[in-house]
ROKOLBA-926042 format. One record per residue: residue number from 1; residue in three letters; x, y, z of N, C-alpha, C, O, CB in turn. Coordinates in Angstrom, 1 decimal. Glycine has a CB too. Layout:
<atoms>
ATOM pos code   n_xx   n_yy   n_zz  ca_xx  ca_yy  ca_zz   c_xx   c_yy   c_zz   o_xx   o_yy   o_zz  cb_xx  cb_yy  cb_zz
ATOM NUM  ALA      X      Y      Z      X      Y      Z      X      Y      Z      X      Y      Z      X      Y      Z
...
</atoms>
This chain:
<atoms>
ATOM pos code   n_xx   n_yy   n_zz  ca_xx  ca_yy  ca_zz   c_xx   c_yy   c_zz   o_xx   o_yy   o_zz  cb_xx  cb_yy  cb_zz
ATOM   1  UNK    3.0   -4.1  -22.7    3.7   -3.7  -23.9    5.2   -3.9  -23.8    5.8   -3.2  -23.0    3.3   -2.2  -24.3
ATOM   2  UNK    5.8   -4.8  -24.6    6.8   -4.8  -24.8    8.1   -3.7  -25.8    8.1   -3.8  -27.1    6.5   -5.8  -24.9
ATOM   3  UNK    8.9   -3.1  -25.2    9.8   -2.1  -25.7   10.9   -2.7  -25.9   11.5   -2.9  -24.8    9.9   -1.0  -25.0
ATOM   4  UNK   11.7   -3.2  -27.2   13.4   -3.9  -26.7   13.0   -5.2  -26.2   11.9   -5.7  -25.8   14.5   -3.1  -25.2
ATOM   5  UNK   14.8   -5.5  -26.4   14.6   -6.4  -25.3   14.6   -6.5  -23.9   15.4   -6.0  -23.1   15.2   -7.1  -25.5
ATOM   6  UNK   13.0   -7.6  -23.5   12.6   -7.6  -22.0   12.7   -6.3  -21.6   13.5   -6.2  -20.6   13.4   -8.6  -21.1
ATOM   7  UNK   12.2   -5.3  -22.0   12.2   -4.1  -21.1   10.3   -3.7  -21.3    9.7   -3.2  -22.2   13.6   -2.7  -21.8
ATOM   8  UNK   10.1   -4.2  -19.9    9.0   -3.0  -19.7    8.6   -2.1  -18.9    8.7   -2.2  -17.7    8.2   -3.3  -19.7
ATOM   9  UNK    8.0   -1.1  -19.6    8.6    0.2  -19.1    7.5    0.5  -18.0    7.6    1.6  -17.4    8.8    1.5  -20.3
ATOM  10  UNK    6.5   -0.3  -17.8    5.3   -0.5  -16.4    6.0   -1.5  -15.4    5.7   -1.2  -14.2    3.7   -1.3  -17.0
ATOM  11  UNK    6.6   -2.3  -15.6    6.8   -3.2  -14.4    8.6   -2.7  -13.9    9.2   -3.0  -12.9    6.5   -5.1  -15.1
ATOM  12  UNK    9.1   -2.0  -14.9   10.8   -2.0  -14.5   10.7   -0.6  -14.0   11.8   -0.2  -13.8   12.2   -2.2  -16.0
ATOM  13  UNK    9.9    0.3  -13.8    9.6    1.6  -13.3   10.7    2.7  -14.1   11.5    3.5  -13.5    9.7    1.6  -11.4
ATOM  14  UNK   10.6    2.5  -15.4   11.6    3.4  -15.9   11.9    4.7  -15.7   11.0    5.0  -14.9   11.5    3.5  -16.8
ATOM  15  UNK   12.5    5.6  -15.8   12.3    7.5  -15.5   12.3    7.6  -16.8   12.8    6.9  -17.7   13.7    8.6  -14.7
ATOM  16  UNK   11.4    8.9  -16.6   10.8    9.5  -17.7   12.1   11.1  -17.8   12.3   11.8  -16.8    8.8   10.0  -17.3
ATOM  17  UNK   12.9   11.2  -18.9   13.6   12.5  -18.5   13.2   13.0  -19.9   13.5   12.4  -20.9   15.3   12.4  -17.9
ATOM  18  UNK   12.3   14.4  -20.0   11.8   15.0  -20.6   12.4   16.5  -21.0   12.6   17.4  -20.2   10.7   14.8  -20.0
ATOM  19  UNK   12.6   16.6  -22.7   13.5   18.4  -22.9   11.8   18.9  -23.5   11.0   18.5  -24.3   15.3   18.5  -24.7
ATOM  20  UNK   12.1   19.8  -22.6   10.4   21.0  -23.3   10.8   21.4  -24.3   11.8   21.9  -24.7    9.7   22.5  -22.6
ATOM  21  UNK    9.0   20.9  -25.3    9.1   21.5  -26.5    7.3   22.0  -26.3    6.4   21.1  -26.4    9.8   20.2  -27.9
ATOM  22  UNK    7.1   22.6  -26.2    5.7   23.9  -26.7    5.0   23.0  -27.8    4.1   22.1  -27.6    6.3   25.8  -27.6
ATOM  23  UNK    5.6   23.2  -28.9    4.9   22.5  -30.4    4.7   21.1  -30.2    4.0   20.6  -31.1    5.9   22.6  -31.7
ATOM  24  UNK    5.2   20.1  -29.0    5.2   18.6  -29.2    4.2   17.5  -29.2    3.3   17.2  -28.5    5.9   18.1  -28.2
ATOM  25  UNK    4.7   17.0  -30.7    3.6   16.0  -31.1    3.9   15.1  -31.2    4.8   15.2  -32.0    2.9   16.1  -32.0
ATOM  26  UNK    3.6   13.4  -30.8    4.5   12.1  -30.9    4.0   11.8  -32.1    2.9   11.7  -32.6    4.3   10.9  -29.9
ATOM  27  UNK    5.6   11.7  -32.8    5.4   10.9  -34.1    5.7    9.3  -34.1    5.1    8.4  -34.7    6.2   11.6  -35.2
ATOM  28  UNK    7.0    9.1  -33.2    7.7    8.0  -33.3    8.5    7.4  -31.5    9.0    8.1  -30.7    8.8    8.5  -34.5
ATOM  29  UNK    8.3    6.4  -31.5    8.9    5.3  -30.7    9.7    4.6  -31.0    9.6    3.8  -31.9    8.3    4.6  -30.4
ATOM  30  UNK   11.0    4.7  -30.2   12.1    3.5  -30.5   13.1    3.3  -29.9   14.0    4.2  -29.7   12.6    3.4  -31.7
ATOM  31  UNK   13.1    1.9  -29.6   14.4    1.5  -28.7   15.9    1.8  -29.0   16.4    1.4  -30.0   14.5    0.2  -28.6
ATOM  32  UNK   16.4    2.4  -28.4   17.9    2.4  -28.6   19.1    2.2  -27.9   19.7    3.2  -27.5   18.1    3.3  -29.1
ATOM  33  UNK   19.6    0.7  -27.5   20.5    0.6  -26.6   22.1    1.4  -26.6   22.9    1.1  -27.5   20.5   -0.7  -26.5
ATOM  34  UNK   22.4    2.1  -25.7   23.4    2.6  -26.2   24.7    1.9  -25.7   25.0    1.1  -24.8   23.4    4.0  -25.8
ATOM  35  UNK   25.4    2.3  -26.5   27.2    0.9  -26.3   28.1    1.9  -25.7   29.0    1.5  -24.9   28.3    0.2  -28.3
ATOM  36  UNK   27.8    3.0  -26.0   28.9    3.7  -25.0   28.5    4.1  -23.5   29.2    4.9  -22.9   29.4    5.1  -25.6
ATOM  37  UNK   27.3    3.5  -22.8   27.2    3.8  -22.3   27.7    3.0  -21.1   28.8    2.3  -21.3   26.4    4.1  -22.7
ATOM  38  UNK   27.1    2.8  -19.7   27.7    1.3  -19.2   26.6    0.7  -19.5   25.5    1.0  -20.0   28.1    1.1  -17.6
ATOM  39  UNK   27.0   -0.6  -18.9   25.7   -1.9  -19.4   24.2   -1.9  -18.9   23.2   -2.5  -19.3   26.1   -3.4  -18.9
ATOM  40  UNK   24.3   -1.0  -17.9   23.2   -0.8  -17.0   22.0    0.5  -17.8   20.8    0.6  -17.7   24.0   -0.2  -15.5
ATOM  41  UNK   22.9    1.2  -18.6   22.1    2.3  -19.4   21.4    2.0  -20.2   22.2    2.5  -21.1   22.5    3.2  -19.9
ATOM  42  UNK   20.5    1.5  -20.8   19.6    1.1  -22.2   18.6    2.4  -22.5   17.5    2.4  -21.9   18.5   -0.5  -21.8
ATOM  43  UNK   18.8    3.6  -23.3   17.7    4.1  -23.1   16.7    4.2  -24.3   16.7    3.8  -25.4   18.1    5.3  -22.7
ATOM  44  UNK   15.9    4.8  -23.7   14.6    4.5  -25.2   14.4    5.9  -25.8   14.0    6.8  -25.1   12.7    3.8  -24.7
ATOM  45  UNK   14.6    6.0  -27.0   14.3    7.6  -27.3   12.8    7.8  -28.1   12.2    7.0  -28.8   15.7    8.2  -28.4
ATOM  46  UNK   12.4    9.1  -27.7   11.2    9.2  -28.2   10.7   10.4  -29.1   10.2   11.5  -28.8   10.5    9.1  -27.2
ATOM  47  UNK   11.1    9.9  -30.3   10.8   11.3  -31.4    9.1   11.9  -31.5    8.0   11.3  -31.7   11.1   10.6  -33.3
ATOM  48  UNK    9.4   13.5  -31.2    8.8   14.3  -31.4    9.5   15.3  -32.6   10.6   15.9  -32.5    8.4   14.7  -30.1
ATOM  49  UNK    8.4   15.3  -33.7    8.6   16.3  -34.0   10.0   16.2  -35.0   10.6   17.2  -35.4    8.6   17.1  -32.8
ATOM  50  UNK   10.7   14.7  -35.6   11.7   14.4  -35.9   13.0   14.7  -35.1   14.1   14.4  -35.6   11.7   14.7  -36.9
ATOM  51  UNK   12.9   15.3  -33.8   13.8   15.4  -32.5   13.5   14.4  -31.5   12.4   14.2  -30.9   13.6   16.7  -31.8
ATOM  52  UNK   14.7   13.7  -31.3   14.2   12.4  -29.8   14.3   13.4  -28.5   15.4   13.7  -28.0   15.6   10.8  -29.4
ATOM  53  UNK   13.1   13.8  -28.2   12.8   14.8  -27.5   13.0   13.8  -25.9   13.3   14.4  -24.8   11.1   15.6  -28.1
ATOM  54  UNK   12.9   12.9  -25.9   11.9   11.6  -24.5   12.9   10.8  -24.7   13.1   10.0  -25.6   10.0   10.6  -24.9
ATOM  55  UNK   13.7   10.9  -23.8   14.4   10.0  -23.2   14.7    9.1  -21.7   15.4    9.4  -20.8   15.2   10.5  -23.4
ATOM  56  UNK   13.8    7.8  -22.1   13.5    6.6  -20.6   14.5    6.2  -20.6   15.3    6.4  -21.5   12.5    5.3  -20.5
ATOM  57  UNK   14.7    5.4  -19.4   16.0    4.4  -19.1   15.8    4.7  -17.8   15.1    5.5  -17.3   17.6    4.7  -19.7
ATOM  58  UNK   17.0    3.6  -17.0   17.4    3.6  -15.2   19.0    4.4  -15.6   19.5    4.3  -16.7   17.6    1.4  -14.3
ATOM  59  UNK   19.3    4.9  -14.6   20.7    5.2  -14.5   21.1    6.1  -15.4   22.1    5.9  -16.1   21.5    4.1  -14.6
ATOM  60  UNK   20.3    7.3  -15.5   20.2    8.3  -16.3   21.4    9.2  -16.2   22.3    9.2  -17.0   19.0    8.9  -15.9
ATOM  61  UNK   21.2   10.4  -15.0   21.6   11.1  -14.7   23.1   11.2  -15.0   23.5   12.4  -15.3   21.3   11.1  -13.8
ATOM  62  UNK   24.0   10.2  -15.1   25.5   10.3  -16.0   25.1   10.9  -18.1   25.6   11.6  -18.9   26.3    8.1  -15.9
ATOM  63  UNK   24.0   10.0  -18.0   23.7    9.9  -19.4   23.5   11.8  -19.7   24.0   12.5  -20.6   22.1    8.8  -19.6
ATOM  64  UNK   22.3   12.2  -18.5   21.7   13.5  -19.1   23.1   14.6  -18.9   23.5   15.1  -19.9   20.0   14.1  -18.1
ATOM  65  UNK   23.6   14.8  -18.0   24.7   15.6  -18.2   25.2   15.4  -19.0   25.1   16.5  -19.6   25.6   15.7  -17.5
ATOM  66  UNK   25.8   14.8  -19.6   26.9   14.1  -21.1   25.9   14.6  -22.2   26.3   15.1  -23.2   27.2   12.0  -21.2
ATOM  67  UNK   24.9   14.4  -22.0   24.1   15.0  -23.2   23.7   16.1  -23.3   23.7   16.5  -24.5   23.1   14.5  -23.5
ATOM  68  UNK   23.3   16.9  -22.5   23.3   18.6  -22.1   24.6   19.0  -22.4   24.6   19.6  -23.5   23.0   19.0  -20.4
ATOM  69  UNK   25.7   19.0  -21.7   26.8   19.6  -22.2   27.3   19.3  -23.3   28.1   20.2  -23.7   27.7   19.6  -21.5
ATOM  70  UNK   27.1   18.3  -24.2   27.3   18.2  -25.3   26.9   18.5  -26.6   27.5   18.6  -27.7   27.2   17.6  -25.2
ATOM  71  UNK   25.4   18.8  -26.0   24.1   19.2  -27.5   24.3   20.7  -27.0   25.1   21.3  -27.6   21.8   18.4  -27.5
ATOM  72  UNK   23.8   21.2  -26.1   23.5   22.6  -25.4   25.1   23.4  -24.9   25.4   23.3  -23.7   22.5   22.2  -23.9
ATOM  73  UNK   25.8   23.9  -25.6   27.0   24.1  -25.0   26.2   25.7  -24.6   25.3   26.3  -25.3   28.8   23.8  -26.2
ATOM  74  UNK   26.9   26.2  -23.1   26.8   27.1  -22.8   27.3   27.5  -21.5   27.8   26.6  -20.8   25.7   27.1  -23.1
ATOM  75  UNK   27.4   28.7  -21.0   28.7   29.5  -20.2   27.9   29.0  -18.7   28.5   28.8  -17.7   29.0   31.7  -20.5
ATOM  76  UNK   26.6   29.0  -18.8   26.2   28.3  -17.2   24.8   27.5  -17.6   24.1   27.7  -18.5   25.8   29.7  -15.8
ATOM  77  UNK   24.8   26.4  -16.6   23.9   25.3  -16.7   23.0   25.7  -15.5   23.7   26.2  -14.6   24.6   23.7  -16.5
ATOM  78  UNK   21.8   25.7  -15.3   21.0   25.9  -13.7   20.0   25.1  -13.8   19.2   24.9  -14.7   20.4   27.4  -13.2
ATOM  79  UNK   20.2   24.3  -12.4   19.0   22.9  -12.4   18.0   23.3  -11.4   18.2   23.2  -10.2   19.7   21.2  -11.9
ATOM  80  UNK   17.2   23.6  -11.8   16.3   24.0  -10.6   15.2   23.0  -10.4   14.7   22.5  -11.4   15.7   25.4  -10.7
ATOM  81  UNK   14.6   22.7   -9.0   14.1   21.7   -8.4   13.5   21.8   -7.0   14.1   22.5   -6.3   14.9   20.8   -8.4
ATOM  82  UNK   12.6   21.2   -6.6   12.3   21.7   -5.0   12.7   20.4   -4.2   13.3   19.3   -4.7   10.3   22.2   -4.5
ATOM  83  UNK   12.4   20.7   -3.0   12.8   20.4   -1.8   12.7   18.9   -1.8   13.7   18.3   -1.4   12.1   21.1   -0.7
ATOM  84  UNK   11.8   18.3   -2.1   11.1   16.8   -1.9   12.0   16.1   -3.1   12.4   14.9   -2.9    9.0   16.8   -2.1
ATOM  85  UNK   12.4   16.6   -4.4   13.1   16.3   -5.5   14.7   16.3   -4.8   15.1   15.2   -4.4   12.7   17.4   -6.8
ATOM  86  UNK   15.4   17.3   -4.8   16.7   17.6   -4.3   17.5   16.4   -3.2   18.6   16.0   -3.2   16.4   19.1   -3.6
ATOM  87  UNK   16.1   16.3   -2.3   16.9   15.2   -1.4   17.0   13.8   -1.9   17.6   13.0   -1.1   16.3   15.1   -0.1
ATOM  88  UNK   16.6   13.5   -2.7   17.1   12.4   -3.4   17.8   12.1   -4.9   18.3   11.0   -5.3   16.2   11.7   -3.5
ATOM  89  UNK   17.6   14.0   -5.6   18.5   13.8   -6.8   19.4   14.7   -7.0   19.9   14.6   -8.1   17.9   13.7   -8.1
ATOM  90  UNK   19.9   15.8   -6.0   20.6   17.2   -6.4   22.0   16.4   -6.4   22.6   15.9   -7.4   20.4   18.7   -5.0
ATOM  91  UNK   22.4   16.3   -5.2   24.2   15.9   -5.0   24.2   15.0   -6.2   25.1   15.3   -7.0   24.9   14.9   -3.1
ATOM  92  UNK   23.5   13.9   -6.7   24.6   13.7   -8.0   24.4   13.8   -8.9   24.8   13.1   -9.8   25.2   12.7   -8.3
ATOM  93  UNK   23.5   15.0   -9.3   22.8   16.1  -10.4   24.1   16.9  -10.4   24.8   16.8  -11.4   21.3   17.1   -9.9
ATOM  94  UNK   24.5   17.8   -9.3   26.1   18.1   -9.3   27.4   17.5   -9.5   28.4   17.9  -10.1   26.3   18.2   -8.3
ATOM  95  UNK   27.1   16.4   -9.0   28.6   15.6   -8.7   28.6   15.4  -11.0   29.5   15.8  -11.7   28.5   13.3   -7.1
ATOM  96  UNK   27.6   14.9  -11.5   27.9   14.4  -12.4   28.0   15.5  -14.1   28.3   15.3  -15.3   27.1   13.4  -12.3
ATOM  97  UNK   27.5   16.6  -13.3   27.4   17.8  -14.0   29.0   18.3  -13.9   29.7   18.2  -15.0   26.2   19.0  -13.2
ATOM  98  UNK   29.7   18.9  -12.5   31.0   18.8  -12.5   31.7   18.4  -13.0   32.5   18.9  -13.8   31.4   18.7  -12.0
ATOM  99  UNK   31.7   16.8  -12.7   32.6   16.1  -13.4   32.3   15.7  -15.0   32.9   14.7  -15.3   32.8   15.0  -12.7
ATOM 100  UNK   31.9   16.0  -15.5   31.1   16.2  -17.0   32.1   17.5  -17.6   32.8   17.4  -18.6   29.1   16.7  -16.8
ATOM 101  UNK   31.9   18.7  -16.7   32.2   20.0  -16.8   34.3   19.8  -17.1   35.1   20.0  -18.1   31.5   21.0  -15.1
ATOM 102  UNK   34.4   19.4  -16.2   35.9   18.9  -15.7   36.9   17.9  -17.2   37.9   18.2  -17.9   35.6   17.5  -14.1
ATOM 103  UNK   36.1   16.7  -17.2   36.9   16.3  -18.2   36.4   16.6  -19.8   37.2   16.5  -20.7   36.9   14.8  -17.9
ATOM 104  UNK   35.1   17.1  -20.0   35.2   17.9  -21.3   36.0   19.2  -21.4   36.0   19.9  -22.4   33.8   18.1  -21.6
ATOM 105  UNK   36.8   19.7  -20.1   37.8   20.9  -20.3   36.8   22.4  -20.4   37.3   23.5  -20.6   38.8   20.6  -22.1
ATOM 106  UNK   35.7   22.2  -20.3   34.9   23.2  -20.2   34.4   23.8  -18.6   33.5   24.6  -18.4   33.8   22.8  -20.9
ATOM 107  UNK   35.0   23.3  -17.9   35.0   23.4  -16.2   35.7   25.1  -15.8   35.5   25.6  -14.7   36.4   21.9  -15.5
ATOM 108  UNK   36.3   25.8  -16.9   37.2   26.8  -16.9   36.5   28.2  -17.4   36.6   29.4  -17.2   38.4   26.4  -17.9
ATOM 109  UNK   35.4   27.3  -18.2   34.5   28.2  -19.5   33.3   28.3  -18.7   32.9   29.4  -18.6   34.2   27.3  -21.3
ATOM 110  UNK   32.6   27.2  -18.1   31.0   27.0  -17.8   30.9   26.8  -16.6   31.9   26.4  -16.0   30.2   25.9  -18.4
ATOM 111  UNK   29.6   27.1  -15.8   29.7   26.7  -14.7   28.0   25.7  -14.3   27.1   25.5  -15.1   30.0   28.0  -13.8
ATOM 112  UNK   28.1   25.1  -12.8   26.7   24.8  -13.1   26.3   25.2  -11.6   26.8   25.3  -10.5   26.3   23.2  -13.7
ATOM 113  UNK   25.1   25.4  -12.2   24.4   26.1  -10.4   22.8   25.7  -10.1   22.1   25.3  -11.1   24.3   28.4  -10.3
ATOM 114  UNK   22.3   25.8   -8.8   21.5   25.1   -8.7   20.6   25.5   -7.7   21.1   25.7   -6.6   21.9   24.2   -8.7
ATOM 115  UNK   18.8   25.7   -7.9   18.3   26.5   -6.9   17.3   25.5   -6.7   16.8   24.9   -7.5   17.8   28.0   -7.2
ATOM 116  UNK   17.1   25.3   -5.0   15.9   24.5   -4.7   15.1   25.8   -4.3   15.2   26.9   -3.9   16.2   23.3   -3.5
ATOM 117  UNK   14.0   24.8   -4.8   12.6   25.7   -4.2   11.7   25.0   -3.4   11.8   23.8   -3.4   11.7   26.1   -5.4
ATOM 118  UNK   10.5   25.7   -2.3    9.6   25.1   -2.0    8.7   24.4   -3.1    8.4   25.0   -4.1    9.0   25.8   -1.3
ATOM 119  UNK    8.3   22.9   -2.8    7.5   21.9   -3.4    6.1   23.1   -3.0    5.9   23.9   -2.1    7.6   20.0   -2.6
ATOM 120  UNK    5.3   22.5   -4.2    3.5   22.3   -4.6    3.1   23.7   -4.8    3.7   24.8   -4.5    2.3   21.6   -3.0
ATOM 121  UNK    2.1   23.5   -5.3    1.5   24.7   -6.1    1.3   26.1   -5.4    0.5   26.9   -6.0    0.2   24.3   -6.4
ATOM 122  UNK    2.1   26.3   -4.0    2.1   27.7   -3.7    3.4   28.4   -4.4    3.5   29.6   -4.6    2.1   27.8   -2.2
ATOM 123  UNK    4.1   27.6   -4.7    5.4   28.3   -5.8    5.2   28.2   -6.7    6.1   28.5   -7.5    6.7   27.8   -5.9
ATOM 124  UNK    3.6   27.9   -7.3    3.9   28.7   -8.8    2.7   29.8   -7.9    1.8   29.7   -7.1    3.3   27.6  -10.9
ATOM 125  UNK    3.2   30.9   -8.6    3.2   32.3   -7.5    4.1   33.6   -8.2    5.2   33.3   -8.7    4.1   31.8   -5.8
ATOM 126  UNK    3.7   34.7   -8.2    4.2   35.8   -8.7    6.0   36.2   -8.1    7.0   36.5   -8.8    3.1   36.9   -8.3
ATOM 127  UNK    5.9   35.8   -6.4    6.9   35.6   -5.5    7.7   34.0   -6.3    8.8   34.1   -6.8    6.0   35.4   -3.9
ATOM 128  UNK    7.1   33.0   -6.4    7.7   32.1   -6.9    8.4   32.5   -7.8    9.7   32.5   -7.6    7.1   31.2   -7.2
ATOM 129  UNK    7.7   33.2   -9.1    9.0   33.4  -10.7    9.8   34.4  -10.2   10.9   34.4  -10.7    8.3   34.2  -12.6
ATOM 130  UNK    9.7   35.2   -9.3   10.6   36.2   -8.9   11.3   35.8   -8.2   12.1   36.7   -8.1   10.2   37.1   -8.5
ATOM 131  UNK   11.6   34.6   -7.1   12.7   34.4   -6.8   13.6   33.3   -7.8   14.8   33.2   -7.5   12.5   34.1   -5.6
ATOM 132  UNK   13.2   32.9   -8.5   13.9   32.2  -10.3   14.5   33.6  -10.9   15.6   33.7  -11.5   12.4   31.2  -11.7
ATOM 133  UNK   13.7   34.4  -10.9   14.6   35.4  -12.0   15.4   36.1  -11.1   16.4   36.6  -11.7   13.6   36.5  -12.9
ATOM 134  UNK   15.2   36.4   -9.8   16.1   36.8   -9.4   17.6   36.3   -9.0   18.6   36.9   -8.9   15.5   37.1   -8.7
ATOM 135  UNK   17.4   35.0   -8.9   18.4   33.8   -8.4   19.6   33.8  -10.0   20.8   33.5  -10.1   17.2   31.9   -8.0
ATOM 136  UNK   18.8   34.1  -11.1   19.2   34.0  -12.7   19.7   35.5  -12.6   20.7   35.6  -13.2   17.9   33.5  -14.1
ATOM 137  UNK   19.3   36.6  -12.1   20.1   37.5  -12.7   21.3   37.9  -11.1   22.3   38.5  -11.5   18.8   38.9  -13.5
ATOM 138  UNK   21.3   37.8   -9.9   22.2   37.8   -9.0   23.6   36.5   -9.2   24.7   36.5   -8.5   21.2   37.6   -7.9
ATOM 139  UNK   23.1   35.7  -10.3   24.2   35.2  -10.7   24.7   35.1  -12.1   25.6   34.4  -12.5   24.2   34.2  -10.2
ATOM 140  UNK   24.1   36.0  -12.9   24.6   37.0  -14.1   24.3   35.7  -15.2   25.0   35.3  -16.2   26.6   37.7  -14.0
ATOM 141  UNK   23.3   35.4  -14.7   23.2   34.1  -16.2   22.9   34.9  -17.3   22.5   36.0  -17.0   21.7   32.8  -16.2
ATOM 142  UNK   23.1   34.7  -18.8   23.0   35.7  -19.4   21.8   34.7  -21.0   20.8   33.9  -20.7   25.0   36.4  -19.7
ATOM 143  UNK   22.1   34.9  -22.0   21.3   34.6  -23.3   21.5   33.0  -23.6   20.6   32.5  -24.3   22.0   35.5  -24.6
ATOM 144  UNK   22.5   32.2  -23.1   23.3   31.6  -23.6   22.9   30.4  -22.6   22.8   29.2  -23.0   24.6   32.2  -23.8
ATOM 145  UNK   22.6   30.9  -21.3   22.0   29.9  -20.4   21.2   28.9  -20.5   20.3   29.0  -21.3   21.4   30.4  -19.7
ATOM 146  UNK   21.3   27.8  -19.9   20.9   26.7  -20.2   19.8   26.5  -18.5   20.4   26.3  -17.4   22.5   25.7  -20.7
ATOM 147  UNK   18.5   26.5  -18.6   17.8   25.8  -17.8   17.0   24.5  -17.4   15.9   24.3  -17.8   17.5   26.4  -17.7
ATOM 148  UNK   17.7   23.7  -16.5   16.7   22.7  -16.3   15.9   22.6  -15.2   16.3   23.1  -14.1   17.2   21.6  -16.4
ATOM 149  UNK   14.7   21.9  -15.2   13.5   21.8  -14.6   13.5   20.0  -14.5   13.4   19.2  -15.3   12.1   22.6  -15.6
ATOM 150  UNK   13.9   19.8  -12.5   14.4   18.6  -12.0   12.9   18.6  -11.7   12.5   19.4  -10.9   15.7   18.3  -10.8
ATOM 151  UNK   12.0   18.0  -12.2   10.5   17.5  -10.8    9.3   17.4  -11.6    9.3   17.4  -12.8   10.0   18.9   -9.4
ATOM 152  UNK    8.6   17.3  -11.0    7.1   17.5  -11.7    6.4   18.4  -11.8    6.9   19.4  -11.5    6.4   16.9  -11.3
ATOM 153  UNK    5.0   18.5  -12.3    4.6   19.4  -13.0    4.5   20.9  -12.7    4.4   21.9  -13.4    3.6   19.0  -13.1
ATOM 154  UNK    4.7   20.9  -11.2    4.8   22.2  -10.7    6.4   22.9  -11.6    6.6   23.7  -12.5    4.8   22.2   -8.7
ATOM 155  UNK    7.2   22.1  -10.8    8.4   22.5  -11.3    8.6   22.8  -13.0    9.1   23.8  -13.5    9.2   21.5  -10.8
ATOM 156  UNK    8.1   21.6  -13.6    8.0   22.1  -14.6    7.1   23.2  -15.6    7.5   23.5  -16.7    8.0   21.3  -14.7
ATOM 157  UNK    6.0   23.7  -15.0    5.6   25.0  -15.4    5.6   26.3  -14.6    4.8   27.1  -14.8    4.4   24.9  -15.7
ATOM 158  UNK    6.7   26.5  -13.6    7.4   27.5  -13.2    8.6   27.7  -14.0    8.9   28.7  -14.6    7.6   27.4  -11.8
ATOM 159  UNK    9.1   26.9  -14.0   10.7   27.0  -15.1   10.0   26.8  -15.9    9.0   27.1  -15.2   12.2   26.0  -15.2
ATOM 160  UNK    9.5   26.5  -16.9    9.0   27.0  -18.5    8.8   28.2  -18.9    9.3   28.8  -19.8    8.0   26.5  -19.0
ATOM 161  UNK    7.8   28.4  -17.8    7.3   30.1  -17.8    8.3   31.4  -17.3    8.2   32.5  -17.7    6.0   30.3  -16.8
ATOM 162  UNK    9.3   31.0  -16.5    9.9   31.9  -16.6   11.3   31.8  -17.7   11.8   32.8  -18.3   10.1   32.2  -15.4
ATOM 163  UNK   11.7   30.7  -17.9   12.8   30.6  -19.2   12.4   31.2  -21.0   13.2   31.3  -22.0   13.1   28.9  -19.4
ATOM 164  UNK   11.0   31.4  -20.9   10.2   31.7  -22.0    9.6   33.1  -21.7    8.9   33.8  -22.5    9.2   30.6  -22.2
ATOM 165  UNK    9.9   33.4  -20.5    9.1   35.3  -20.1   10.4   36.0  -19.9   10.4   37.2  -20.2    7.9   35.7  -18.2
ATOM 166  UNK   11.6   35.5  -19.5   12.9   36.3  -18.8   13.8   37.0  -19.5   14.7   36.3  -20.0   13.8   35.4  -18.2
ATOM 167  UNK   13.9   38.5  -19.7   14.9   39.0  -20.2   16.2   39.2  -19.3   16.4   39.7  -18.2   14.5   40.2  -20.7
ATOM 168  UNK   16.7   38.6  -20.1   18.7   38.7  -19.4   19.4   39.4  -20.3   19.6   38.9  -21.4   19.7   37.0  -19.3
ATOM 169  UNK   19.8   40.5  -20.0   21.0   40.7  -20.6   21.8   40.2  -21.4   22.1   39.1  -20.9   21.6   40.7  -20.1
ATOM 170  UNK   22.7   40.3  -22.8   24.0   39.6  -23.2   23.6   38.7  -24.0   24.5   37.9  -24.5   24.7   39.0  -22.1
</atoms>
């Protein structure tokens, strides 16, 4: 299946970078190369729900900070991810979150922080959400908090469930 031009998204091994939505139902597919981006970024957006919820492409990670701090403004960012994820995407999950933080002048206002966890299905676990909510309220995240979920499925239904169970303060 062809997407764009020459881009396919089976043979070019694209990343899938995914914003949870509970209600999500695909309505729509569609290419959209972006010009501000560098030449290397082409991403494809994927409407759910009349929100381009699904956003593919290579050379993401500049893209998704710039777009989190942009759509999502808020006083702290937390990326949480386990062990087997972290060692190949944390440091410039950081580096580009900072510097994101820095030249939008919000470096003063927001911060961003970041908890690895043990990989596979013994962390989703009662102990598992409890060290996420603990890690979220020992560093005073408050209403306004912004959480992301770096990994797969585990990761992603431990951080859902607790960003959707967690009372914080403020």
């Amino acid at each position: 299946m062809m997407i764009g031009p020459k881009a396919d998204i089976k043979s070019n091994r694209a990343h899938w970078s995914r914003f949870h939505n509970h209600k999500a139902r695909l309505l729509s597919l569609r290419w959209i190369p972006t010009s501000n981006m560098a030449s290397t970024t082409d991403v494809l957006k994927v409407s759910i729900l009349g929100k381009e919820s699904i956003h593919c492409g290579f050379h993401l990670i500049p893209y998704i900070a710039r777009t989190v701090l942009t759509t999502l403004p808020s006083s702290t960012y937390v990326l949480i991810t386990d062990t087997n994820v972290a060692g190949f995407h944390l440091e410039t999950f950081e580096e580009e979150f900072n510097k994101e933080l820095q030249s939008s002048g919000n470096g003063a206002k927001s911060r961003f922080l970041s908890l690895v966890i043990p990989p596979g299905e013994t962390s989703k676990s009662r102990e598992g959400k409890a060290q996420i909510e603990d890690f979220l309220l020992l560093n005073r995240c408050t209403r306004d908090s912004v959480i992301l979920a770096l990994g797969g499925g585990v990761i992603g239904d431990l951080v859902g469930f607790v960003a959707a169970t967690l009372y914080v303060p403020g």
